[in-house]
VOBA-1610 file (N, C-alpha, C; in pm, whole numbers, padded with zeros to 5 digits, always signed):
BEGIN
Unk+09480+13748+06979Unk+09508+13883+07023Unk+09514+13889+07176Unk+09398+13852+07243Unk+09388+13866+07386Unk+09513+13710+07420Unk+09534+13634+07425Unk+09645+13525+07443Unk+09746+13603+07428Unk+09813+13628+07330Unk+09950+13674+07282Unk+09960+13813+07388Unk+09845+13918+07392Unk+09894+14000+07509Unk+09897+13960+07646Unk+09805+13844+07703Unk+09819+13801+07782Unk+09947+13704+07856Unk+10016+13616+07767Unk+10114+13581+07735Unk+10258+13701+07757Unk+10228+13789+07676Unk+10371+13929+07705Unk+10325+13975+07818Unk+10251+13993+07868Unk+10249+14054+08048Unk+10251+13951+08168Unk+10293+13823+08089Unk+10341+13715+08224Unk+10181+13707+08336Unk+10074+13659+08271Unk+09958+13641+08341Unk+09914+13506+08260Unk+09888+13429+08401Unk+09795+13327+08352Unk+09636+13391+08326Unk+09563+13234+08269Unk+09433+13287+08250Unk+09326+13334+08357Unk+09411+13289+08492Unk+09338+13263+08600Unk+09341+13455+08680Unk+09482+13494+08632Unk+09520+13641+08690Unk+09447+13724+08625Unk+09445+13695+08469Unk+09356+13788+08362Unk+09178+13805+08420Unk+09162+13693+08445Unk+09023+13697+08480Unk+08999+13745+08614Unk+09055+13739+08689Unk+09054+13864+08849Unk+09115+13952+08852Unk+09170+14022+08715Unk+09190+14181+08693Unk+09048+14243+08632Unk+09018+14189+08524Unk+08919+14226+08463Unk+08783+14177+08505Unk+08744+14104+08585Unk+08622+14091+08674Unk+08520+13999+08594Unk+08630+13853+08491Unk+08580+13783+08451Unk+08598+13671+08511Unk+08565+13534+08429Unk+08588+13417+08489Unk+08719+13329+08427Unk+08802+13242+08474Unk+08921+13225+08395Unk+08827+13120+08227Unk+08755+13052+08285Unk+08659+12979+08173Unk+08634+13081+08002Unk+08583+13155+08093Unk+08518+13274+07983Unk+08666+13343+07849Unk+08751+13377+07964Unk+08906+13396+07896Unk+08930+13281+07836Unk+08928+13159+07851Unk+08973+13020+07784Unk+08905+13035+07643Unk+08779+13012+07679Unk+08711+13042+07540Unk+08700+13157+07422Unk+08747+13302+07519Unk+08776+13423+07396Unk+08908+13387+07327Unk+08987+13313+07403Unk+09134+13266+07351Unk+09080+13173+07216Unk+09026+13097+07267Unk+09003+12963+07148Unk+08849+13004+07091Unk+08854+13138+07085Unk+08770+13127+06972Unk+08576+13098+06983Unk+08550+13047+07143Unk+08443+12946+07144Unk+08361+13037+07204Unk+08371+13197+07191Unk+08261+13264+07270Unk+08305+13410+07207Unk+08178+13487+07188Unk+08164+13623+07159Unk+08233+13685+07248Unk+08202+13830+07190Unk+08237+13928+07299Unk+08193+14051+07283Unk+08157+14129+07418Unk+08086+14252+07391Unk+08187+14358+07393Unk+08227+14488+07330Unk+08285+14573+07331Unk+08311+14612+07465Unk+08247+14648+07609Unk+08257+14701+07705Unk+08329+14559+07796Unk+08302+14423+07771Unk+08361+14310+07838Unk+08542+14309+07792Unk+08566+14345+07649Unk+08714+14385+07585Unk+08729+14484+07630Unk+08691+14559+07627Unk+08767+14705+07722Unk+08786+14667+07865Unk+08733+14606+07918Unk+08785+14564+08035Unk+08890+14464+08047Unk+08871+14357+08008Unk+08978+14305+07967Unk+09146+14355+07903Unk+09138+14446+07791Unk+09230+14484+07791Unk+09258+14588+07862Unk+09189+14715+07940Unk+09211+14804+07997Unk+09255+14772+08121Unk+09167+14668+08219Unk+09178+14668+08351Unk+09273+14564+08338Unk+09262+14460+08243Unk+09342+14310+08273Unk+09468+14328+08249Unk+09494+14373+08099Unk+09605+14369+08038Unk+09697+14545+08070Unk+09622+14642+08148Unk+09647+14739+08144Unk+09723+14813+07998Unk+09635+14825+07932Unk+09666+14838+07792Unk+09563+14963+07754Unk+09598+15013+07645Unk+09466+15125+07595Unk+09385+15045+07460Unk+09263+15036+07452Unk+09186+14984+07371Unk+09139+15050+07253Unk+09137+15025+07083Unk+09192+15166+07051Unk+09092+15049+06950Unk+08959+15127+06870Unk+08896+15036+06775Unk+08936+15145+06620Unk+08910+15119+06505Unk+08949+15179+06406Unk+08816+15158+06282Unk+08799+15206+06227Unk+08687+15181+06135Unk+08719+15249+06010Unk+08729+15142+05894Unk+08776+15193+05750Unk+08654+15223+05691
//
């Protein structure tokens, strides 16, 4: 999810992570899977990084 949008807005991992006030490491690993994530660290990410709206849904 976070790759593929990252990928359509023409950002490496290195740009994603100095929009959103992470590390490019930390992005490597939400990509592949190898690290959690807290709700307020994804909202930043997609809000500030990906400039996107973050939209959760609950069935």
């Amino acid at each position: 999810m976070i790759k593929q949008a990252r990928k359509e807005e023409g950002l490496t991992q290195q740009e994603l992570a100095e929009r959103s006030g992470t590390s490019k490491h930390y992005i490597s690993r939400i990509e592949n899977n190898k690290s959690d994530i807290e709700m307020l660290t994804l909202k930043k990410i997609v809000e500030a990084g990906l400039g996107r709206k973050l939209r959760v849904q609950i069935n």
